[in-house]
C-alpha positions in Angstrom: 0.0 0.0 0.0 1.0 3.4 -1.3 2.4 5.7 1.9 0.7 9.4 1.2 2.7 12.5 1.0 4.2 13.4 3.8 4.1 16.9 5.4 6.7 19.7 5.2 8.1 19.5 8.9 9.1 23.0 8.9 5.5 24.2 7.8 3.2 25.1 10.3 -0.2 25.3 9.9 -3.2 27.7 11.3 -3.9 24.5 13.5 -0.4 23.7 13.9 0.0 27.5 15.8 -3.0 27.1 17.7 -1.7 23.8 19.3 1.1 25.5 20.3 -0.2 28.2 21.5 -2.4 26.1 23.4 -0.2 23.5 25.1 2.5 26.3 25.7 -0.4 28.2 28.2 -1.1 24.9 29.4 2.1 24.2 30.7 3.0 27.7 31.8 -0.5 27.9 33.8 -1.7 24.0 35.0 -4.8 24.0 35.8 -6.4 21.4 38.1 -8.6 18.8 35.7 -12.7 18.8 37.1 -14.1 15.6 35.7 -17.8 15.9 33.9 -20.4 15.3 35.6 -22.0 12.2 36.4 -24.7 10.2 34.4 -27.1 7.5 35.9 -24.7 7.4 39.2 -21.6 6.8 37.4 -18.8 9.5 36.5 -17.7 9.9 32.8 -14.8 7.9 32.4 -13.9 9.3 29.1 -10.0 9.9 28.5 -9.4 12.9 26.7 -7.7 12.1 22.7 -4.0 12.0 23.0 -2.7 14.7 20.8 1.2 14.9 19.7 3.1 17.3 21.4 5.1 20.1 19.8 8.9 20.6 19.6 8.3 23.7 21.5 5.7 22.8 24.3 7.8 19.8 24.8 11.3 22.1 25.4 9.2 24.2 28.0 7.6 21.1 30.0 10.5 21.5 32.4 11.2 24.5 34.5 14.6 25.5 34.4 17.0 24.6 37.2 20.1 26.2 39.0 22.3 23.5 36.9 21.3 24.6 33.7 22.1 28.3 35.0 25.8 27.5 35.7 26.4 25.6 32.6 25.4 28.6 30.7 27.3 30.9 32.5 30.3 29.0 32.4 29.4 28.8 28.8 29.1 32.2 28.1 32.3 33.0 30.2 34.7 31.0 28.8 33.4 31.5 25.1 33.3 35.3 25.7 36.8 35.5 27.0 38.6 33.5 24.2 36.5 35.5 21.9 37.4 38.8 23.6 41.1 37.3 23.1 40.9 36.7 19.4 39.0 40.0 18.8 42.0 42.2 20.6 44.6 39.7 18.6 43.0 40.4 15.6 42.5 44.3 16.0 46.0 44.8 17.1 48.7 42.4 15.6 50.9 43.9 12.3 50.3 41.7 10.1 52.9 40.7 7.4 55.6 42.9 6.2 54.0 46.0 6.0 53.0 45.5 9.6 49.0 46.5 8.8 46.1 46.0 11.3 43.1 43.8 10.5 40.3 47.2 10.9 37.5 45.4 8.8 35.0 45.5 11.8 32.1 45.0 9.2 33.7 42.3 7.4 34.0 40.7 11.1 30.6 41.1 12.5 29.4 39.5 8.6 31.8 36.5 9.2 30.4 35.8 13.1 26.5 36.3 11.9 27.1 33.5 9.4 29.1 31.1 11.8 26.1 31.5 14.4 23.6 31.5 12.3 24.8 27.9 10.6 25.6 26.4 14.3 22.0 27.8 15.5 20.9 25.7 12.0 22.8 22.8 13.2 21.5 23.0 16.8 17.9 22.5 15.8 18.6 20.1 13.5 20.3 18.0 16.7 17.4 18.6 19.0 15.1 17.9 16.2 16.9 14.3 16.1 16.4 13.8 19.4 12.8 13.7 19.3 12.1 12.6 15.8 8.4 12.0 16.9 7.8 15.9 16.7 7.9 18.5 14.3 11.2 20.4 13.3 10.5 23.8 14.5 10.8 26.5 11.5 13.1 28.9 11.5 10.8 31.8 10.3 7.5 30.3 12.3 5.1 33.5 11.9 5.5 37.5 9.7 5.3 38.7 13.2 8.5 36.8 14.2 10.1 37.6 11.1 9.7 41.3 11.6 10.5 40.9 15.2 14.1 39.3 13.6 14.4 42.0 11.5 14.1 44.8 14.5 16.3 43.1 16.5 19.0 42.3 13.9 19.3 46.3 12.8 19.6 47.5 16.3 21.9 45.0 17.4 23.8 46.0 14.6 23.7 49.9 14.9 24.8 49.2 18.8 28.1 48.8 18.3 29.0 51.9 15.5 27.3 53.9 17.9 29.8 53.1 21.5 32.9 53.1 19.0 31.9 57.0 18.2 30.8 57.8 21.4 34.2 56.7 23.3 36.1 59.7 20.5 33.8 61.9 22.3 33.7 60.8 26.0 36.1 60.0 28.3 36.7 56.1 29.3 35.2 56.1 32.9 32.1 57.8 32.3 32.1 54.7 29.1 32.6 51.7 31.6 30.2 53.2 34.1 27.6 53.9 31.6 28.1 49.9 30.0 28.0 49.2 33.5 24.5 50.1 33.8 22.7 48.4 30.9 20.4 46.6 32.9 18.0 49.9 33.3 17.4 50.8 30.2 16.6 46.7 29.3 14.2 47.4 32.2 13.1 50.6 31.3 11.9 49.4 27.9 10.4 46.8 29.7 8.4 49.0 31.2 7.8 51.4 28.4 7.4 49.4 25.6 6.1 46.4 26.5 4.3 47.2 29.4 5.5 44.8 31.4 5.4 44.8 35.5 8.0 43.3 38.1 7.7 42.6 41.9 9.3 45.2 43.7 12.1 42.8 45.0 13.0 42.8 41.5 14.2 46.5 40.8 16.1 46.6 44.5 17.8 43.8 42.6 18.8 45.8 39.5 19.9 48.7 41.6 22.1 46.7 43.6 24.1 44.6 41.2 24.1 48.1 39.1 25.8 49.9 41.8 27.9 47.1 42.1 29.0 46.8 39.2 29.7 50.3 38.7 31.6 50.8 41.9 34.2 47.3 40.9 34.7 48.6 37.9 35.4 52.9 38.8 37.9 51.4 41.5 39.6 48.6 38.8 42.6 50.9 39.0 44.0 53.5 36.0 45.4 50.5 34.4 42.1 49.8 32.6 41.5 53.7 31.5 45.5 53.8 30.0 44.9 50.7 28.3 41.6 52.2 26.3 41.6 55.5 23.9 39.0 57.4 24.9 38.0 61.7 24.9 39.8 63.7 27.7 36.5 64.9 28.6 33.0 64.2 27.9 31.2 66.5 25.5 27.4 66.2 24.9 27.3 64.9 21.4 29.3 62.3 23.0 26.7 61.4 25.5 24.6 61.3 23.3 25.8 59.0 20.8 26.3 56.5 24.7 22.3 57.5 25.2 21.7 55.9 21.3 24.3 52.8 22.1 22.3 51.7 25.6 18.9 52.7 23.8 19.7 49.9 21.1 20.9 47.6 23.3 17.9 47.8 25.3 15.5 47.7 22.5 17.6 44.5 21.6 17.3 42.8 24.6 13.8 43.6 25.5 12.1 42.8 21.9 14.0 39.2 22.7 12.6 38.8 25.7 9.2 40.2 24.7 9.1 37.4 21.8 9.6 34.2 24.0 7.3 35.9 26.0 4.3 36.3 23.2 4.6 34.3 20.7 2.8 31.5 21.9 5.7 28.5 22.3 6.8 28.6 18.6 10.4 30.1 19.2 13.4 28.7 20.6 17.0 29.3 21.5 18.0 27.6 18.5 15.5 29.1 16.6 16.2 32.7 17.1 20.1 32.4 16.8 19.2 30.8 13.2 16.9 32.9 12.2 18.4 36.5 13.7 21.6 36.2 12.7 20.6 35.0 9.2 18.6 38.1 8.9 21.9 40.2 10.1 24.0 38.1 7.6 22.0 39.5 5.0 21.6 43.1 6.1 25.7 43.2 7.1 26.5 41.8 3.7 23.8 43.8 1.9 25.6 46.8 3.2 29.4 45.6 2.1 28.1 45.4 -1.4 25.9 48.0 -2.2 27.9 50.6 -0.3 28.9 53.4 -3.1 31.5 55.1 -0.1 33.2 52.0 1.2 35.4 49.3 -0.4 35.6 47.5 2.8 34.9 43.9 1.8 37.3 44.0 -1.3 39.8 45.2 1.2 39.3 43.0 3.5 39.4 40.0 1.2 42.5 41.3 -0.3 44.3 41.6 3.4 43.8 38.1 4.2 45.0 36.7 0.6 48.3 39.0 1.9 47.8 37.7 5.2 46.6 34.3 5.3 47.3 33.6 9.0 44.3 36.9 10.0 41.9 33.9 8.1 42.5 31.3 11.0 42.3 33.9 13.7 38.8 35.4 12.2 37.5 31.8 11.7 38.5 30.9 15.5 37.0 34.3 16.7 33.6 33.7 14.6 33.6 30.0 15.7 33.5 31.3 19.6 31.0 34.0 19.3 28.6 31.6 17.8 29.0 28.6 20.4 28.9 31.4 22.9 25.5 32.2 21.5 23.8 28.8 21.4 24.5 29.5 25.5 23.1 33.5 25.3 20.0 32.3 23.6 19.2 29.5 25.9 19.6 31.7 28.6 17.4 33.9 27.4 14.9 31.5 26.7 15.1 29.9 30.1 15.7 32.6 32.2 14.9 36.2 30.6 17.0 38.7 29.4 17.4 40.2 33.2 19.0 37.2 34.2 21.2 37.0 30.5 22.4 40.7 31.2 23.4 40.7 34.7 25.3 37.8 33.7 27.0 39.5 30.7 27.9 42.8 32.8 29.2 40.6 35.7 31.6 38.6 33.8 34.5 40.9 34.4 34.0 41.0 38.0 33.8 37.2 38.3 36.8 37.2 36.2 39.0 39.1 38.4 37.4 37.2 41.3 38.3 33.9 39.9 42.0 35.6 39.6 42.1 36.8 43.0 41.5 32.8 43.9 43.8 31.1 41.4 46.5 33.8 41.4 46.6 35.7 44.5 45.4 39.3 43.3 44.0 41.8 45.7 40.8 43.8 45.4 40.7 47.4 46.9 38.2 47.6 49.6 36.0 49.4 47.4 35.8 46.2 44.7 35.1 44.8 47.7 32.4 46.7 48.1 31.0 46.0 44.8 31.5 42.4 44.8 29.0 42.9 48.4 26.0 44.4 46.4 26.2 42.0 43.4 26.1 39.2 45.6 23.8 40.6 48.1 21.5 41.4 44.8 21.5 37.7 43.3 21.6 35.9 46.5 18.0 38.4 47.4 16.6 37.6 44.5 17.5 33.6 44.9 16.2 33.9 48.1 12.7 35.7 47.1 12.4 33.2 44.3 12.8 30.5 46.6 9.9 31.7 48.9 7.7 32.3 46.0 8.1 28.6 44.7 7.0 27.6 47.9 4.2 29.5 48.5 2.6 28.2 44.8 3.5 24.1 45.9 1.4 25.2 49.6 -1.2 26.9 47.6 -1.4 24.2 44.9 -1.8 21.7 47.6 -4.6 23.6 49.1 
């Protein structure tokens, strides 16, 4: 007997969606079962029809656990710090025997969109094996999403032009202290845009580990501010420009967060590193062609054929900042972008912790200080968490 045609997996349909949608609000918000009423005496003992689950619902059916936070962070910290290696390698060797600098930023950013975006691709295509009784998730599963890619892929990208210009026109510290305070304006937008509400426990927390951050890194010595090129003074165009670079950051991190949130179980970690850095491949490389003023990428190219030992070091740099994504977007998915960004402006301060252990270095009271009101902040929020959790299982049991 003839086997039909078999579905696209990566189509889904209107019913598709709304099965999602669905079993995604189910298992966000249980709801205790009531069984029908009785006829002639006897209760209905009809089973409800077994549906199939989706990739999605099925990724979500587990709540997310301290273990999986410390993977990711050690993820994101050791990726991020042999990335932030090749990146300063790159930008400040002489290469060959003219002694010339790799300053192709562009070319760079196009190079790591379409490393992450083909490891995202590969990452759904392993978690897709793993359950081969469910659907592949789609890379592009709704317009809405699409567009959502799109926002988020041209203010990430602006982000960064934005802090290079602003540190010609400000000086260093008032940079690091402004970088050091990126989780209010993700909040603010929050707020803002997407209307969204916290518990009050949760803004003491972003003040803290703000201030804390802030306070390590102003007392992180003179070393830091000699070893970075930045204005003698800050002028207001240049704090301006800042005001732009922490607006687009924001946007970035709150649309993300504001899509796992709202679009109904069909987008994953996987999924949105695919799919968003696709969308910046395009845009990135778009821009390197068409651009009348620039002959960036046909420099670039000619460098490495000069220089064929930059190739290796941009391949290993691309290579990290995409496996160091598969563990930003999971993050994000499991925990929010609050969690993903006090991660991301704490890693320097765990760093130099971790080298105060293995190495002997000494903080200044002061870091001290700082290292205090970060911990203080995570440990109260751990803490309020905690309660919370217990307070729905005594409820629940009620």
């Amino acid at each position: 007997m003839a086997r039909g045609k078999q579905p696209n997996p990566r189509q889904l349909s209107t019913e598709d969606i709304a099965q999602h949608t669905a079993e995604t609000q189910a298992l966000r918000s249980p709801t205790k079962s009531t069984p029908s009423s009785p006829i002639n005496g006897v209760a209905d003992q009809v089973k409800p029809r077994q549906r199939r689950r989706s990739f999605v619902s099925e990724e979500i059916s587990s709540h997310p656990t301290v273990v999986e936070l410390v993977i990711c962070v050690a993820g994101i910290y050791i990726s991020f710090l042999t990335w932030a290696l090749l990146q300063e390698r790159i930008t400040t060797t002489p290469y060959g025997p003219n002694k010339r600098r790799f300053k192709f930023h562009l070319v760079l950013l196009t190079v790591q969109s379409v490393f992450a975006s083909a490891i995202g691709y590969l990452y759904i295509l392993y978690t897709a094996r793993q359950h081969p009784t469910l659907p592949r998730p789609p890379i592009f599963p709704t317009r809405t999403i699409a567009g959502f890619y799109l926002l988020i892929a041209v203010t990430s990208s602006l982000a960064a032009p934005f802090g290079y210009a602003a540190l010609s026109h400000i000086d260093y510290i008032t940079f690091i202290l402004a970088k050091s305070c990126k989780l209010l304006p993700v909040m603010l937008l929050h707020l803002t845009l997407y209307q969204r509400r916290y518990p009050v426990y949760k803004y003491i927390v972003v003040l803290l580990v703000t201030a804390g951050v802030a306070v390590f890194t102003l007392h992180n010595g003179a070393a830091g501010a000699k070893k970075h090129k930045g204005g003698e003074t800050s002028s207001l165009y240049g704090l301006l420009l800042l005001g732009i670079n922490l607006l687009l950051d924001g946007v970035t991190n709150s649309t993300q967060d504001h899509m796992f949130a709202t679009s109904g179980g069909l987008v994953t970690g996987p999924q949105m590193q695919c799919g968003l850095n696709l969308v910046s491949s395009v845009l990135t490389a778009g821009w390197l062609m068409v651009n009348p003023w620039s002959s960036e990428l046909v420099d670039a190219v000619g460098f490495m054929r000069e220089n064929p030992g930059v190739a290796g070091d941009v391949v290993g740099f691309a290579l990290c900042g995409a496996i160091g994504q598969v563990f930003i977007f999971y993050t994000l998915s499991r925990f929010g972008s609050l969690t993903l960004v006090t991660v991301t402006v704490t890693r320097k301060m765990f760093s130099m912790i971790l080298s105060v252990v293995a190495f002997g270095h000494r903080l200044t009271p002061m870091q001290w200080l700082g290292v205090g009101l970060v911990f203080g902040g995570i440990g109260g929020e751990a803490e309020m968490k905690r309660r919370e959790k217990k307070a729905k299982m005594v409820k629940k049991k009620e």
